[in-house]
C-alpha positions, 0 to 999 in steps of 0.5 A: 334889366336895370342897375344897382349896387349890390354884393356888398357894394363889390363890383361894378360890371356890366358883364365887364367893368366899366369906369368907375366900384367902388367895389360896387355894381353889377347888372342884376334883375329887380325881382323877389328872390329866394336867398341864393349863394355869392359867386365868387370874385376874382379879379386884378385892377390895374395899378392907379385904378382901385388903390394909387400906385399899386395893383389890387387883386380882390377875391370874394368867397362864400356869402348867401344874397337876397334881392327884393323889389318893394311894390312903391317908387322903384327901391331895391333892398340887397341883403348878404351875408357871410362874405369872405373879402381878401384884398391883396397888393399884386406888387408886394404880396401883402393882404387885408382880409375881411369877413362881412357877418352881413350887409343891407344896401338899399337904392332908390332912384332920385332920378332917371338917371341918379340913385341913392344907395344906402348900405350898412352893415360891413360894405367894400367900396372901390372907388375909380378914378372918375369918382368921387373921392377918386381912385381909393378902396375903403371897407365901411363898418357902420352906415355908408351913402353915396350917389350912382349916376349913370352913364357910367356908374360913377359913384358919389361919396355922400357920408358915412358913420362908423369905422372906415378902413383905407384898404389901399393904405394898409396894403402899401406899408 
């Protein structure tokens, strides 16, 4: 198995999560596939890891995912759609909800230890304390780039174009 951000750049895991997703990267074959649903997330960060100063509870429901491999360099496209985000500070009760019509993220290894990801569409990104920018949670509508490096799948914010929304900003009011 090789690695990748994928489901609408959600989670990071490798069976657990490791440091460092923005909401953003799991273990995943690189192989064809035919589209197959979303398993659906639920899990709590600890205060100070996704959001400052507070936990955050994200739950995915629905959605339908296609991964292919292209033939040349090691690219791997991830299509989703239809994904249903809810976002909730455990602390206060208050929640951002989202819901992606659909998503593209596309990596493709810079190095044997480095890719770049490209994604657009609507994409959750949790970025963990050892990233960079550390510990935030932004929802991206529009074009988002970032780097993952390994070991340990710390993410890089390259740039975006479009809308940003600081999820962790809206949740603590």
């Amino acid at each position: 198995m090789r690695w990748l951000p994928c489901l609408s750049n959600f989670l990071r895991a490798n069976g657990a999560f490791t440091s460092a997703v923005a909401l953003a990267c799991c273990a995943w074959p690189l192989a064809s596939a035919q589209p197959g649903p979303v398993a659906p997330i639920d899990f709590t960060f600890d205060a100070g890891f996704a959001c400052p100063g507070f936990p955050l509870r994200v739950q995915t429901f629905g959605g339908r995912l296609l991964t292919f491999n292209r033939a040349t360099g090691g690219t791997v496209t991830v299509i989703q759609s239809g994904t249903f985000v809810v976002y909730t500070n455990t602390s206060t009760g208050a929640t951002f909800e989202q819901h992606t019509a659909g998503s593209v993220t596309t990596t493709t290894p810079v190095s044997s230890s480095r890719v770049r990801a490209v994604s657009s569409g609507g994409n959750s990104l949790i970025f963990f304390p050892t990233d960079s920018p550390p510990t935030s949670t932004i929802y991206y509508l529009g074009r988002v780039t970032y780097f993952v490096d390994q070991p340990g799948n710390i993410f890089t914010l390259a740039g975006s174009v479009g809308k940003r929304y600081d999820v962790c900003a809206e949740l603590a009011g």
